[in-house]
C-alpha positions as a Markdown table, in Angstrom:
| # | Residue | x | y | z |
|---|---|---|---|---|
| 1 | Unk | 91.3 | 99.7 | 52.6 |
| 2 | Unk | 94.3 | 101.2 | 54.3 |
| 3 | Unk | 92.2 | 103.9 | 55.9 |
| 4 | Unk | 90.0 | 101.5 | 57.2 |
| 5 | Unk | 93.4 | 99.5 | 58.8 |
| 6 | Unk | 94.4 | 102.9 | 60.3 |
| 7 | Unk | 90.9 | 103.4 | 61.4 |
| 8 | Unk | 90.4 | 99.8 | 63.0 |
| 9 | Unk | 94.0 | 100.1 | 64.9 |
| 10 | Unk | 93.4 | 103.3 | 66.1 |
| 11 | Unk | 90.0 | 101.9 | 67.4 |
| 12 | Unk | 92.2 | 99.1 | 69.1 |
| 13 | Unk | 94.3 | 101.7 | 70.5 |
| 14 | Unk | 91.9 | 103.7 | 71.9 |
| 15 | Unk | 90.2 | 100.6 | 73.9 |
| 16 | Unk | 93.5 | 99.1 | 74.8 |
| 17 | Unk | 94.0 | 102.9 | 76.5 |
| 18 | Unk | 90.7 | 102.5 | 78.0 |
| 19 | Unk | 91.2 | 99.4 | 79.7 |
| 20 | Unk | 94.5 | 100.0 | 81.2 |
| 21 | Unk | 93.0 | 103.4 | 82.7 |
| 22 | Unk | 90.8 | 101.1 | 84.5 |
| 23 | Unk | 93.0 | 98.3 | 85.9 |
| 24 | Unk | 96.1 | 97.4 | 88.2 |
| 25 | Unk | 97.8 | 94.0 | 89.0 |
| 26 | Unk | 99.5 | 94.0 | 91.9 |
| 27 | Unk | 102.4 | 90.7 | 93.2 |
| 28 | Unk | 102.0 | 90.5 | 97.1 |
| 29 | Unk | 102.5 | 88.8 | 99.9 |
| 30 | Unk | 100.0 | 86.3 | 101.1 |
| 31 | Unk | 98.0 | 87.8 | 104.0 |
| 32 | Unk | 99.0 | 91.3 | 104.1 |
| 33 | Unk | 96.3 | 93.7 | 103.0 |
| 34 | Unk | 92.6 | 94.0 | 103.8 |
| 35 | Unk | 90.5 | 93.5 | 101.5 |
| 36 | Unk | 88.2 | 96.4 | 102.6 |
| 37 | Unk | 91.0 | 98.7 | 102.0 |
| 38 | Unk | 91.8 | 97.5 | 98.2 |
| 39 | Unk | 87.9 | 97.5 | 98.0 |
| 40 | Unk | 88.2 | 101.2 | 99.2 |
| 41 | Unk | 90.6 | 102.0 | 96.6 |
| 42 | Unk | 88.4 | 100.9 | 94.0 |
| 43 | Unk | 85.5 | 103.0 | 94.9 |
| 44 | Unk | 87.7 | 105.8 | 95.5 |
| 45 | Unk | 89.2 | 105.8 | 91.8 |
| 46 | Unk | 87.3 | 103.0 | 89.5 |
| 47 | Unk | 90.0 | 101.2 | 88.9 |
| 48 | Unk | 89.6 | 96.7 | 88.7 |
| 49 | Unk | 92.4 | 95.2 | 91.4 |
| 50 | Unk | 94.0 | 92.3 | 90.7 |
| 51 | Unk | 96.3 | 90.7 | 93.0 |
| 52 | Unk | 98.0 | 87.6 | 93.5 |
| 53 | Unk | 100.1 | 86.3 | 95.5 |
| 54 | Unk | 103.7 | 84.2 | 96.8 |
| 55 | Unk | 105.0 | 83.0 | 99.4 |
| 56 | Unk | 108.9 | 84.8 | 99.7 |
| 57 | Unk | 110.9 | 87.2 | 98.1 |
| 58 | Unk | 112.6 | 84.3 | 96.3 |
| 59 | Unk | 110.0 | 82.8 | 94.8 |
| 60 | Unk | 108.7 | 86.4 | 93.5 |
| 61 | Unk | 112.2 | 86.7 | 92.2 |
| 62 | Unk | 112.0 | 83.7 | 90.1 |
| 63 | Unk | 108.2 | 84.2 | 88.9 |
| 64 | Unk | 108.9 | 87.8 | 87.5 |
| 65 | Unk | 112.4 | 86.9 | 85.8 |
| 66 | Unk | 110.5 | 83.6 | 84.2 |
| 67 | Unk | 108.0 | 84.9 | 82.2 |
| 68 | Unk | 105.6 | 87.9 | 84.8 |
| 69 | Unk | 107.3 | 90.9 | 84.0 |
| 70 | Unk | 104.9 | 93.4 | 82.1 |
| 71 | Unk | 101.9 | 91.4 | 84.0 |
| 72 | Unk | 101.9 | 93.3 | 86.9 |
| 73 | Unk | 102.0 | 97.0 | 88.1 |
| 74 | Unk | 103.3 | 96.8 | 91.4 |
| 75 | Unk | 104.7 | 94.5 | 93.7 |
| 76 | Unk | 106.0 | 93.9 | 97.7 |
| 77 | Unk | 109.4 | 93.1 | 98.3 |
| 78 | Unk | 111.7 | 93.2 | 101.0 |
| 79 | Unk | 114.4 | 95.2 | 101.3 |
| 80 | Unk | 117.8 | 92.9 | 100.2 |
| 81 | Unk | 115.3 | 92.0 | 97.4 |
| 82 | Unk | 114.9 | 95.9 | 96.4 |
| 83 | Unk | 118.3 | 95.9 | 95.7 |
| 84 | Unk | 119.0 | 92.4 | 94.1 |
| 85 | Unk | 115.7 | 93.9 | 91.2 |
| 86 | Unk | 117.2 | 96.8 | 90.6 |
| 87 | Unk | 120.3 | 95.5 | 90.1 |
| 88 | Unk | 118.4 | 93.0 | 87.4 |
| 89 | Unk | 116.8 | 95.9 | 85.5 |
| 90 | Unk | 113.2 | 95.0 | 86.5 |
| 91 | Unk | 112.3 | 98.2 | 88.4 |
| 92 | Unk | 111.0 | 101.6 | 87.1 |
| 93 | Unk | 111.5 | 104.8 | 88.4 |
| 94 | Unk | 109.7 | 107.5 | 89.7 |
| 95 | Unk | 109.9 | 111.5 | 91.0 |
| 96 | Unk | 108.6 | 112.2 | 94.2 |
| 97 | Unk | 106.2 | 115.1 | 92.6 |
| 98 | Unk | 104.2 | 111.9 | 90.9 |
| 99 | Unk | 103.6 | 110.9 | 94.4 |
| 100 | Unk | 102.1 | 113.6 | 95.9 |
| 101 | Unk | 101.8 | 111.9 | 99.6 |
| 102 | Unk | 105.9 | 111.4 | 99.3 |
| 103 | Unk | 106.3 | 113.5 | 101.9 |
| 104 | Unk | 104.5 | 111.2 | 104.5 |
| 105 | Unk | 107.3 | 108.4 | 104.0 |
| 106 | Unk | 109.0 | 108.8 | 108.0 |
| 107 | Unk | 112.7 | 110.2 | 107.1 |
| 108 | Unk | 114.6 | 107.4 | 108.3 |
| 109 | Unk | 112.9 | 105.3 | 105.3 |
| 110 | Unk | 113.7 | 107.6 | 102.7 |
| 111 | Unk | 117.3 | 107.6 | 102.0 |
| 112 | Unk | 117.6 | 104.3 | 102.8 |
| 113 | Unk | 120.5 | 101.8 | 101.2 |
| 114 | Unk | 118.5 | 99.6 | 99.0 |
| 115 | Unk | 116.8 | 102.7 | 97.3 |
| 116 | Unk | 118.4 | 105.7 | 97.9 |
| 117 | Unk | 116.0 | 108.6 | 98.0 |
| 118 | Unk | 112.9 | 106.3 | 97.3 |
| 119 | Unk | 113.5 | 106.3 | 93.6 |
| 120 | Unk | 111.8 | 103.7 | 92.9 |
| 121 | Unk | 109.8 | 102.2 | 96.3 |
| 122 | Unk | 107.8 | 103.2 | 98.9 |
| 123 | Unk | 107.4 | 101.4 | 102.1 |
| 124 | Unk | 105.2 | 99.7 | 103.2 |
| 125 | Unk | 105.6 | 98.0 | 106.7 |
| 126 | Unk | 108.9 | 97.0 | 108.8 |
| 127 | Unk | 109.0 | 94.4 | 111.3 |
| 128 | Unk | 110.9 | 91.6 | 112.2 |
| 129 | Unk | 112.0 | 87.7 | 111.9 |
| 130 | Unk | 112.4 | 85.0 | 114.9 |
| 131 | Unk | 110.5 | 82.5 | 116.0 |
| 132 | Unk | 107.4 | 81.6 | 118.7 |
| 133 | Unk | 107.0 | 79.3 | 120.9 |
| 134 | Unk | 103.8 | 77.7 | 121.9 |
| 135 | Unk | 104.0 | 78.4 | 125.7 |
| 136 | Unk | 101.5 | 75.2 | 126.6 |
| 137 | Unk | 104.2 | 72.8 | 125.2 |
| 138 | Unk | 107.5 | 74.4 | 126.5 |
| 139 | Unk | 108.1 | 76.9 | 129.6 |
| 140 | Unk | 111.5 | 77.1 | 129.5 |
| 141 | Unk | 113.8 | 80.1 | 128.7 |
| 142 | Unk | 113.3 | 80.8 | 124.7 |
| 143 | Unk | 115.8 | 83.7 | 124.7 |
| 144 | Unk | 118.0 | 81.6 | 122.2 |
| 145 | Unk | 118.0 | 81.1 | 118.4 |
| 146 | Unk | 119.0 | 77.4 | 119.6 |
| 147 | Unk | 115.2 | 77.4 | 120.2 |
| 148 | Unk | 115.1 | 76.7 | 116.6 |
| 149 | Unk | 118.7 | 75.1 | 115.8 |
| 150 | Unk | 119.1 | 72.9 | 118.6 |
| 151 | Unk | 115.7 | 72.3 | 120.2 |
| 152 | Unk | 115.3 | 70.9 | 123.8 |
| 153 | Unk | 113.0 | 67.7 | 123.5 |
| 154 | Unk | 110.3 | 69.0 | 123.9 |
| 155 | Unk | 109.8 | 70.6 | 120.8 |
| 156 | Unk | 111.9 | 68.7 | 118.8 |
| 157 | Unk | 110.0 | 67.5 | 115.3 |
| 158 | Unk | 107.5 | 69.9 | 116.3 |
| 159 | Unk | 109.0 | 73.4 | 114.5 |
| 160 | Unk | 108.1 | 74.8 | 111.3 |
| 161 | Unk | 110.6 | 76.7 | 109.5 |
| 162 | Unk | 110.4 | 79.6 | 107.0 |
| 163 | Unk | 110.5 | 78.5 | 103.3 |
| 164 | Unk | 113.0 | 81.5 | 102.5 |
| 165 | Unk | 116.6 | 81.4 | 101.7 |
| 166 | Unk | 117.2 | 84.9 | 102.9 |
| 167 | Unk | 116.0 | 84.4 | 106.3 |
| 168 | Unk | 116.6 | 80.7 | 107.3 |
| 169 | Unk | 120.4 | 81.5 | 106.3 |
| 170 | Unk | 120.7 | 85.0 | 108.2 |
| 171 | Unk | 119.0 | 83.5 | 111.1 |
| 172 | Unk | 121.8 | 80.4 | 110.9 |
| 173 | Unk | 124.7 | 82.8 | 110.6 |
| 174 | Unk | 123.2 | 84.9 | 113.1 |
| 175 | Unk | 122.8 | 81.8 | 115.7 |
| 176 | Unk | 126.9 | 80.8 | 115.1 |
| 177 | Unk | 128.1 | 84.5 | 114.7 |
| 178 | Unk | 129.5 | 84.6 | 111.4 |
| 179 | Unk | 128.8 | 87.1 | 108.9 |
| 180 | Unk | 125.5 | 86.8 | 106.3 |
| 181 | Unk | 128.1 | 86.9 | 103.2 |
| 182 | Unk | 130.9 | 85.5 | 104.5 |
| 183 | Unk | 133.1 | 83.9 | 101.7 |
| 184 | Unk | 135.0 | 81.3 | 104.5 |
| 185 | Unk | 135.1 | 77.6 | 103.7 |
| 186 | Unk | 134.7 | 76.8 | 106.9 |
| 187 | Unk | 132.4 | 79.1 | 108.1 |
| 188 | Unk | 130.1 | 78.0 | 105.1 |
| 189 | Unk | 130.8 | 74.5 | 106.0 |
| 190 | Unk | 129.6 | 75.3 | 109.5 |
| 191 | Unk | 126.7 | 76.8 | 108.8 |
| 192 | Unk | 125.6 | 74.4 | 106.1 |
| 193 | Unk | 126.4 | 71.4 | 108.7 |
| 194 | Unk | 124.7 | 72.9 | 111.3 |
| 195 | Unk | 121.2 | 73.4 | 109.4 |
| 196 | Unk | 121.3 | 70.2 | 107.7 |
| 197 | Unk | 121.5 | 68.6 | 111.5 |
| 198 | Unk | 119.1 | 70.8 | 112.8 |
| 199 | Unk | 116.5 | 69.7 | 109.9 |
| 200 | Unk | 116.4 | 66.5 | 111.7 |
| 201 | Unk | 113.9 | 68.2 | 114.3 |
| 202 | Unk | 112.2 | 70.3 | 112.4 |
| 203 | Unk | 108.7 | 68.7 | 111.1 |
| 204 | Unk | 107.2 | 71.3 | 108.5 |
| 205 | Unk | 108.9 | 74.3 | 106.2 |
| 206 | Unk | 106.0 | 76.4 | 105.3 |
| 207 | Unk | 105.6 | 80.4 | 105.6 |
| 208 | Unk | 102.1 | 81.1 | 104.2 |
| 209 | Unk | 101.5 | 78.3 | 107.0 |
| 210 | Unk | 103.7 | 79.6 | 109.8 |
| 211 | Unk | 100.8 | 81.1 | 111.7 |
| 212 | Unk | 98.5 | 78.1 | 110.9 |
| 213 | Unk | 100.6 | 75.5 | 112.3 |
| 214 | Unk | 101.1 | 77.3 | 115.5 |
| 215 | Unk | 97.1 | 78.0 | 116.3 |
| 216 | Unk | 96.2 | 74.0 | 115.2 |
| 217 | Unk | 99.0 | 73.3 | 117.1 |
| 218 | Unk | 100.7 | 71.2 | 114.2 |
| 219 | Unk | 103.8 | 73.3 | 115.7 |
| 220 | Unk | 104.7 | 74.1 | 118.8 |
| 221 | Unk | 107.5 | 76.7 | 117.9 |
| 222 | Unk | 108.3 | 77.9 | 114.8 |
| 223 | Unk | 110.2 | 80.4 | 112.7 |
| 224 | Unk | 107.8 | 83.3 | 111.9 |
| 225 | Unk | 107.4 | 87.2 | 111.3 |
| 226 | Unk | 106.5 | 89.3 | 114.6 |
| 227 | Unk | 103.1 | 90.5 | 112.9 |
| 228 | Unk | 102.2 | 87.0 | 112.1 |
| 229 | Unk | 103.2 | 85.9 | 116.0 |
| 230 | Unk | 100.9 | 88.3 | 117.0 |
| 231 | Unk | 98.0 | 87.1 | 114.8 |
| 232 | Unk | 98.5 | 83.7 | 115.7 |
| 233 | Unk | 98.3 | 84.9 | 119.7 |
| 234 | Unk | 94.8 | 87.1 | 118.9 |
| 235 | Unk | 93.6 | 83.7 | 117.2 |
| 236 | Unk | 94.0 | 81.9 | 120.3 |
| 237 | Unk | 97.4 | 80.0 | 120.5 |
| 238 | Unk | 98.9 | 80.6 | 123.5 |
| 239 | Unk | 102.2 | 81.9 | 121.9 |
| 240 | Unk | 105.4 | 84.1 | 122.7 |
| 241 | Unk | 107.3 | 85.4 | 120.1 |
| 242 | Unk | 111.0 | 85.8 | 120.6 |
| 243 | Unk | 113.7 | 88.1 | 120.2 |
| 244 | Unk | 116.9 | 86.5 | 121.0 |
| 245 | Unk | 119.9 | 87.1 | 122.1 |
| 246 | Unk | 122.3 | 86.2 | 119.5 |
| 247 | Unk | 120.0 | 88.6 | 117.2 |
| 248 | Unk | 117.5 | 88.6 | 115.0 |
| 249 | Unk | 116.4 | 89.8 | 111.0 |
| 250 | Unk | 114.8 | 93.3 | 110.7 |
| 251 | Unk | 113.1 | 94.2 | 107.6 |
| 252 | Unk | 111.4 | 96.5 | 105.4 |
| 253 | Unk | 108.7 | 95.3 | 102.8 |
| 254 | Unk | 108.2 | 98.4 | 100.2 |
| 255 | Unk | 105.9 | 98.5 | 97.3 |
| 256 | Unk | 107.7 | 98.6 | 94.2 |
| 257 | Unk | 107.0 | 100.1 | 90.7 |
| 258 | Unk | 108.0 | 97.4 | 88.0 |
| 259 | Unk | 109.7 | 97.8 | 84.7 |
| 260 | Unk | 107.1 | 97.6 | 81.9 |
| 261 | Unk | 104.3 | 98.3 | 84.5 |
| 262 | Unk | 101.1 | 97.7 | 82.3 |
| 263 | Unk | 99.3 | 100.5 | 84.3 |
| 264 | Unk | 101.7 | 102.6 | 85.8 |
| 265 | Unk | 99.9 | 105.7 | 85.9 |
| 266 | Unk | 97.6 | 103.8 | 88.1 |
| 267 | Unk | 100.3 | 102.3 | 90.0 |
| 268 | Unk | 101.5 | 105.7 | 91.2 |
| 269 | Unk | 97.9 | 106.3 | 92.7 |
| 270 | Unk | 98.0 | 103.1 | 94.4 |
| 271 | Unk | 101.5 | 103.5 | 96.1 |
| 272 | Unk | 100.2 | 107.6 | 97.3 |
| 273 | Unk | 97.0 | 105.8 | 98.0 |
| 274 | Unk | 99.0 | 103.6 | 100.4 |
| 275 | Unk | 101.3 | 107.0 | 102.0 |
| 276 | Unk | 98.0 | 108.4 | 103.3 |
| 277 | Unk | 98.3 | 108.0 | 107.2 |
| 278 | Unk | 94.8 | 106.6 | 107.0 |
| 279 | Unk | 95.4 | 103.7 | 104.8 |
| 280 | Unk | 98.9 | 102.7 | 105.9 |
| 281 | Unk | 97.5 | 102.0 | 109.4 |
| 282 | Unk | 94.4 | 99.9 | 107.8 |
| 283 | Unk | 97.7 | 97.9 | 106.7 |
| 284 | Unk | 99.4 | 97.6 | 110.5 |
| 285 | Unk | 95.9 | 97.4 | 112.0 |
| 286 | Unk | 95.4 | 94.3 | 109.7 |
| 287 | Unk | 99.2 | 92.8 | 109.4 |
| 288 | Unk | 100.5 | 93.8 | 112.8 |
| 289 | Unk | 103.4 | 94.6 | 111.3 |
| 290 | Unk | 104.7 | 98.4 | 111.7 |
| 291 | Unk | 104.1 | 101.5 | 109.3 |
| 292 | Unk | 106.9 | 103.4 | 107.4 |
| 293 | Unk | 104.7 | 106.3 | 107.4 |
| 294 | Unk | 104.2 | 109.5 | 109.9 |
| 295 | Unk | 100.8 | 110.6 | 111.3 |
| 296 | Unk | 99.3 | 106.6 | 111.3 |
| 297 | Unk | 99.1 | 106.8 | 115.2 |
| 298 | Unk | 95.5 | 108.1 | 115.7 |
| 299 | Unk | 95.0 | 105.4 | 113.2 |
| 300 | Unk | 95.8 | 102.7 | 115.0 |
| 301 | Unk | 94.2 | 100.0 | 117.3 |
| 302 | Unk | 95.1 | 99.7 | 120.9 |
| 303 | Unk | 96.1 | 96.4 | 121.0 |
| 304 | Unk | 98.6 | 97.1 | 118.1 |
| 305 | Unk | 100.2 | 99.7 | 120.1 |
| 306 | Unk | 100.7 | 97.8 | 123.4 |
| 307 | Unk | 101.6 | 94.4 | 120.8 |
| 308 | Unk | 104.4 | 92.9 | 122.8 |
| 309 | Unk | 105.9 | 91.4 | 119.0 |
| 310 | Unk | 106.1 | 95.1 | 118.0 |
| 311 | Unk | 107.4 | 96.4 | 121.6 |
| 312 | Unk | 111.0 | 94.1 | 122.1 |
| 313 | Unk | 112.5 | 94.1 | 125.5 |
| 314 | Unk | 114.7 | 96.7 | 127.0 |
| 315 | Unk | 117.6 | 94.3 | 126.5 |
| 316 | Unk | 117.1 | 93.0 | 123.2 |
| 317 | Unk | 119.8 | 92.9 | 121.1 |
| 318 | Unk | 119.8 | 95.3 | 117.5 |
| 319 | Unk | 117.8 | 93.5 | 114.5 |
| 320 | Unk | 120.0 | 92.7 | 111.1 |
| 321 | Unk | 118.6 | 93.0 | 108.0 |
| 322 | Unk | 119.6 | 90.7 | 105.5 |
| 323 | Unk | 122.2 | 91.5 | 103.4 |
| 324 | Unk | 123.0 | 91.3 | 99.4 |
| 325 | Unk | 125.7 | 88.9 | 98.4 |
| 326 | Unk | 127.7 | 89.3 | 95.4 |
| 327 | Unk | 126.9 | 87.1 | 92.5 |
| 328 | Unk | 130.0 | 84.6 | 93.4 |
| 329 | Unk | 129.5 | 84.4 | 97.2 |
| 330 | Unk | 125.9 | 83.9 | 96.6 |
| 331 | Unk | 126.3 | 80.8 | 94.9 |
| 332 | Unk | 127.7 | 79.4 | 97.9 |
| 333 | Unk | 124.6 | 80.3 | 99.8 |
| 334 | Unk | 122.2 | 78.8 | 97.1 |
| 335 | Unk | 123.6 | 75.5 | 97.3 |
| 336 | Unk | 123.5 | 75.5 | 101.1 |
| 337 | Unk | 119.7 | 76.4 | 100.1 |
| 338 | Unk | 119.6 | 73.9 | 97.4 |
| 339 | Unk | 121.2 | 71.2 | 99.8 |
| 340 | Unk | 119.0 | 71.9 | 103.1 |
| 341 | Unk | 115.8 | 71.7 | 100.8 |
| 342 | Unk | 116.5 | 68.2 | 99.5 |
């Protein structure tokens, strides 16, 4: 009897292996890979994709730390984020000789601050964070953040707004000029009074929606990703997406290997899968976003390379990326959040 146990596990074992060779679960953004390239993955290595899908960085934050770790393989956050899972134990680590298209990353995304040397991400696009304005509604000057925090009439209770912490409240301290982790009374005072008056115009917070709104024209400006402007413009709204002068939020989104990956040897193929030239620009072709990889430019479309969201004016001002608070000055921020969201 306790051969046949030993027998019957090993069994189990075996076709536990077997499945796992076979599968990856992946967390990712909404909208932001083809399905013709996961569909090429597939056929190029057998393995099952599953992926699903949120909405912010904060909300896969939360999801993961409640119960998803050890669900899924591999997931998409932004760069702030990187650094805040990390620092929560929830990333694994990897050598750049289990990745053999490592040396594809461009060099100024490899020693980067939230993962120095790439020991544990890749990228995967960059872009940026302001808002659009629908150009049929309002011709004026939109070279202001006040576009968003202090609308003229004509698009006030018309402006959808981000539902992300990180970039709603860099974008506000950005707009009065005080710094992303500041740990000021007043300046936190300030920048929770001003977004609590600016809610008053704002009709919608929504970010899988953000390019939605603008093409029904259920907004006529809103808060939104350049790649997403852009989409919204090639679907026909007659949009222009910003970069204002008080600044902006750059970013990098970076594919992630997760602790207690289920599949991590078939992770590690999907993230090289994802540094061939080839298959980073399916991703910029299909996001309009930008690629954190070198050789994608025969790859790419024409109209990605002449986008004006990925091309910003001579004078626009350098892009911020959001920054990580300590735990005590970030409790200050969440209950701005928690506040604004009531």
């Amino acid at each position: 009897m306790k051969k046949l146990l030993t027998t019957a596990t090993a069994f189990a074992l075996l076709a536990g292996a077997a499945q796992a060779e076979g599968k990856l679960s992946v967390y990712h953004w909404f909208e932001y890979i083809p399905q013709e390239l996961v569909d090429k993955f597939a056929a190029e290595t057998g393995i099952e994709v599953t992926i699903d899908t949120y909405d912010s960085n904060e909300s896969m934050l939360a999801a993961l730390k409640a119960g998803k770790m050890g669900q899924y393989d591999v997931a998409v956050p932004g760069d702030y984020m990187v650094a805040i899972m990390a620092g929560e134990g929830l990333l694994d680590s990897f050598t750049p000789e289990e990745l053999p298209n490592f040396g594809n990353i461009a060099p100024q995304w490899v020693d980067v601050p939230f993962d120095p040397g790439r020991k544990s991400s890749i990228p995967y696009q960059w872009g940026s964070t302001a808002f659009s304005v629908n150009r049929d509604v309002y011709t004026g000057d939109i070279d202001t953040l006040a576009m968003i925090f202090d609308p003229p009439a004509e698009l006030q209770g018309k402006i959808n707004v981000l539902d992300s912490q990180g970039e709603v409240l860099a974008l506000g301290s950005i707009y009065l000029g005080i710094p992303q982790c500041s740990t000021d009374r007043e300046q936190l005072k300030a920048l929770n009074d001003m977004l609590i008056n600016a809610k008053q115009y704002w009709a919608s917070f929504g970010s899988d929606t953000a390019k939605d709104v603008l093409v029904s024209g259920d907004a006529a400006a809103g808060m939104i990703y350049n790649g997403f402007s852009a989409k919204a413009r090639a679907e026909g709204a007659n949009v222009e997406y910003a970069y204002p002068k008080e600044g902006f939020v750059v970013w990098m989104d970076n594919v992630v290997l997760l602790k207690d990956a289920p599949n991590r040897d078939n992770a590690l193929k999907f993230m090289n899968f994802l540094l061939q030239p080839e298959n980073a620009a399916a991703v910029t072709n299909y996001a309009a976003y930008t690629s954190g990889v070198t050789g994608v430019e025969p790859f790419l479309d024409e109209a990605i390379k002449s986008s004006p969201e990925n091309n910003p004016p001579a004078d626009a001002p350098a892009g911020s990326f959001i920054q990580v608070c300590d735990q005590e000055t970030q409790q200050f921020y969440d209950a701005i959040w928690t506040n604004l969201k009531k």
